[in-house]
N, C-alpha and C positions, 0 to 999 in steps of 0.2 A: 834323664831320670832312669835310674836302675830297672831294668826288666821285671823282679819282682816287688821292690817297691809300686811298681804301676799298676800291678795285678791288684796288691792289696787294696789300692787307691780303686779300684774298677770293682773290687768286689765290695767296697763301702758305699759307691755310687750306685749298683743295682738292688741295694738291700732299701738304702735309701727312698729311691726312686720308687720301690715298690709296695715301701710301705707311707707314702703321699697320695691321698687321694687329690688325684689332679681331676679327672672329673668334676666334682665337686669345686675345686679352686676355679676351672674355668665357669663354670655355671656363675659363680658369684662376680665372676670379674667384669661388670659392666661398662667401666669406663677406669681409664689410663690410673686413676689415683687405686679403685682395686685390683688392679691386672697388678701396679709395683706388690703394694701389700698380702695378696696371697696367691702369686706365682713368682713375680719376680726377684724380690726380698727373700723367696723361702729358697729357690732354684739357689741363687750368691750363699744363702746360709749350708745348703748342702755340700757345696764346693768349697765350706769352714771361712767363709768370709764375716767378720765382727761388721754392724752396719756402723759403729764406732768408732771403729781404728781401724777401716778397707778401704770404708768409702764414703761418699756425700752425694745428697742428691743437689739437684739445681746447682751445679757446677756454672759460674760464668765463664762464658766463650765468646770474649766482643767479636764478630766477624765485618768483614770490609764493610763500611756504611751502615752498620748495624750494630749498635753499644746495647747491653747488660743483654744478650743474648744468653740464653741456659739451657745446657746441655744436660737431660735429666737423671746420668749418675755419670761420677769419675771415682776410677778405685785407682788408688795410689800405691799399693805395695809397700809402703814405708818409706817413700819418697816425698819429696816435697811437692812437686810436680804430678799431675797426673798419669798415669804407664798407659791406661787404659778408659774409652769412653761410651757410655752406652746409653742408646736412644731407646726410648720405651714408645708403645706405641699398643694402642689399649688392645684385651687379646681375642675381640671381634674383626680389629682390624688386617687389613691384608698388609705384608710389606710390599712397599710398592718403589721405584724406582725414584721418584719427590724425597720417599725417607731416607733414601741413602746418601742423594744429594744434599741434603740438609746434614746428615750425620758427616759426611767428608765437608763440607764449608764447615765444621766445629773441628774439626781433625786439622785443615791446615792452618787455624791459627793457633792451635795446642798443641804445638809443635814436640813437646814431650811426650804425647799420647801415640805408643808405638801398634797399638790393638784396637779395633774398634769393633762395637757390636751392635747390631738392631736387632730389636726384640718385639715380640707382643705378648711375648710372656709365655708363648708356646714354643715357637720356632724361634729359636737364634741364630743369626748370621753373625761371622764371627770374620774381619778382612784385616788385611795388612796393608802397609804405602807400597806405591812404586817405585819408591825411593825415599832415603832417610828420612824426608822431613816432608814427603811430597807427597802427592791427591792419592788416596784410596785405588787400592786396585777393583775393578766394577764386580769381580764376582768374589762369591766367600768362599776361603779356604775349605770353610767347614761351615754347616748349620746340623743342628741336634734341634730336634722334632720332640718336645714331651712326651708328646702320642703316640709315636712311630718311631723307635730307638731300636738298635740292636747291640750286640757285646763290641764290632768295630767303633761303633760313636761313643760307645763307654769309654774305650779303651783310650781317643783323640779328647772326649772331656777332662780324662784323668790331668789331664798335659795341667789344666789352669787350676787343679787346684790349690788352694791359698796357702798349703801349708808345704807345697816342694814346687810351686811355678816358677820356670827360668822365663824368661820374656826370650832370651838369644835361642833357645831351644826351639819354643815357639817358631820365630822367625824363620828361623832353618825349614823347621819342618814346612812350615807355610810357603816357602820360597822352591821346595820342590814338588810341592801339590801344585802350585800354581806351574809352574812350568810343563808338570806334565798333564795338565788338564787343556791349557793354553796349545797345546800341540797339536787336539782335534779341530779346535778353530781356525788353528792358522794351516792345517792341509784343506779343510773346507775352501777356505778363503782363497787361498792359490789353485784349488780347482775351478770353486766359481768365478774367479776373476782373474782367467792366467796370466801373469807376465810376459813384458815381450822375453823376458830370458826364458822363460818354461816354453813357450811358444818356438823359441827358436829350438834347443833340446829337441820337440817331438820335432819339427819338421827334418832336421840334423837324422834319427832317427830313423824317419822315413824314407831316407835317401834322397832328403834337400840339401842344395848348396845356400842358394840366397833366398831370404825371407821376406817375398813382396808382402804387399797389405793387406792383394786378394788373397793370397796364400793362406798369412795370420787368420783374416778372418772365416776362412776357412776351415781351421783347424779349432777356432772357438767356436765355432758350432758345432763341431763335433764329439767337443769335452762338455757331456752329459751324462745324465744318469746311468741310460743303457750301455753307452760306452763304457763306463767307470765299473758297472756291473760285471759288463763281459772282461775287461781287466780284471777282474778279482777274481771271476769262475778260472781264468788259466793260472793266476795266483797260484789258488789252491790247488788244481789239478796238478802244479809244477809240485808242488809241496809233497802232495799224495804221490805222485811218481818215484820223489828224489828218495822217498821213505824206504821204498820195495817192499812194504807193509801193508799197506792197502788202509793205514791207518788216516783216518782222519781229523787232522790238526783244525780246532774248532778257535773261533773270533776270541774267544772268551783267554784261551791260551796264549795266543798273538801276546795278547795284550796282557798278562801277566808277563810276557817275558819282556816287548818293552818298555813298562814300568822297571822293571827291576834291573835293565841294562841302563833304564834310564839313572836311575840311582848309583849304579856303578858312574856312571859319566861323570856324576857333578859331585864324586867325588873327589879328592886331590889325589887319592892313593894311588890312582893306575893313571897309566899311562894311555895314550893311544893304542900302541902297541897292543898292552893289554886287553882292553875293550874287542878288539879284532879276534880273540882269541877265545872268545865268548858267545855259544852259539844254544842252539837246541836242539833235540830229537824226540821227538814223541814216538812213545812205546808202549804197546797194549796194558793199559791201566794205569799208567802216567805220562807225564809231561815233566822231561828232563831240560835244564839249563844246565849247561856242559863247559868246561873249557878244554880246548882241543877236538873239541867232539869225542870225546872219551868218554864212556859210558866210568869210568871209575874215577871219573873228576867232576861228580855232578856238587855244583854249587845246593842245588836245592831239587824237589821233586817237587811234582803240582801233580795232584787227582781230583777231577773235578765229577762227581757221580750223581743220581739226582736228587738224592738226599742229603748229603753231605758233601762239602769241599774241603782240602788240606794242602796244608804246604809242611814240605819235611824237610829239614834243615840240622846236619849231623845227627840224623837218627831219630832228630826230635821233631813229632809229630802236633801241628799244632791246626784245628781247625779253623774255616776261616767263613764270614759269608758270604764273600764277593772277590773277583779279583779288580777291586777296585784301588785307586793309587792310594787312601788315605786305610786302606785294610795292609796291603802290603809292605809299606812306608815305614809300619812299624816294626819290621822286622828288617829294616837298615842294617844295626850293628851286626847280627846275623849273620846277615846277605853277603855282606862288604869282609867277614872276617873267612867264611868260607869259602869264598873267591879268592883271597890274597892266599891263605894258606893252598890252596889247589893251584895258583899260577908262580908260586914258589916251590913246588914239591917237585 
């Protein structure tokens, strides 16, 4: 979707939104059949969905051992088949992990259904498969809060609405949230549970040859919190050294730039090469992503202050709330065309 076409869509969504008393809709919503009628029906009517020609409720979904099961909306896009399937769930209720596993047993036998949503008519989760036709990935790409929204989830609801939703867009986008959200779990994972390859690396490290058992388990006891700490204090201190600034590169940073190299990666444009040639310098009153380390080849600029945050991209100054991957993400075509032109100049 066009950059300013999205805006327009974002600023129809918060006019919207603001002029719905949801207060009031949740008060009334006591159980599942009023949570559809005045949250959930009006939420689909917002994002220009006809309840006519979108969608149907009580969808049949026979699932394994279990005939005229119903799923309680399927919006079709103008397809014959369902694109998308959405479990309602009344809007006192919590989502809970039971509803999700019900909602993925409806998803893999509607095999057409490339979107799936749980709702209680407040909070939407919004998941993709882990593959074409296969189980639900377990966390959402996205949930939008009724209650607690800002201009980033506008800007990610814009995506579905009825009258420019690409489903492959969607997907795309969905497939590099999930990857890089998936990335704290799995360094988690490989701390809390090291491998014998990570295990061999430190002892290698150490100035070990061979890795007996007493060894290993030596060294999993010592990958902990306070260790994992005091790695990250000389982290930083490396950081703050290599600067000769005395500036201090803040988490929040980090992680704005690997979001955004992350999105260089998965793309097809650059190369390896490429990517290697892609770094950062933080400098009193922003945070530069560079290639070469060239202060006149910055990709983008990051100022994060404590009232306001931005990212500047060819001069163009665009605030943001978070350097979160689904705030960043959308500033892809951006990211990706200022980088190509700066590692071809």
């Amino acid at each position: 979707m066009e950059s300013k076409r999205r805006k327009q869509i974002v600023n129809q969504l918060k006019k919207a939104l603001e002029n719905w008393d949801v207060e009031k809709a949740i008060k009334h919503s006591k159980d599942e059949t009023q949570t559809r009628d005045y949250l959930i029906n009006p939420f689909f009517e917002i994002l220009n969905y006809n309840k006519m020609d979108d969608y149907s409720h009580e969808y049949i979904a026979d699932t394994e051992g279990k005939r005229g099961r119903r799923v309680d909306m399927a919006i079709y896009l103008g397809k014959k088949n369902p694109e998308l399937l959405v479990e309602c769930k009344k809007a006192t209720a919590k989502l809970t992990d039971n509803n999700f596993r019900q909602l993925n047993e409806y998803c893999v036998y509607t095999t057409s259904a490339k979107i799936a949503i749980l709702t209680n008519g407040v909070i939407y989760n919004f998941y993709t498969r882990k593959s074409k036709d296969g189980v639900l990935i377990e966390k959402p790409f996205f949930s939008f809060d009724l209650s607690d929204y800002d201009s980033t989830d506008l800007d990610m609801l814009a995506l579905f609405n009825r009258q420019s939703i690409e489903i492959d867009e969607i997907i795309k986008e969905a497939k590099e949230i999930n990857f890089i959200n998936y990335f704290d779990d799995a360094l988690y994972k490989t701390l809390s549970e090291p491998s014998d390859e990570l295990l061999k690396v430190i002892n290698k490290n150490m100035g070990g040859k061979r890795l007996s058992d007493s060894i290993a388990e030596q060294i999993k006891e010592l990958i902990n919190s306070i260790s994992i700490k005091t790695a990250l204090d000389k982290i930083v201190q490396k950081e703050v050294a290599d600067s000769n600034s005395g500036i201090f590169t803040t988490e929040e940073e980090i992680k704005a730039y690997n979001v955004i190299k992350t999105i260089m990666a998965m793309s097809s444009k650059f190369k390896n090469s490429d990517l290697e040639r892609i770094t950062y310098k933080d400098y009193k009153g922003s945070f530069k992503i560079l290639i070469d380390e060239k202060q006149t080849k910055s990709i983008c600029s990051i100022v994060i202050k404590q009232n306001v945050k931005y990212i500047e991209i060819n001069g163009v100054r665009n605030e943001i709330s978070d350097m979160s991957v689904s705030s960043l993400t959308k500033f892809k075509k951006e990211l990706i065309g200022s980088a190509l032109e700066l590692l071809n100049y």
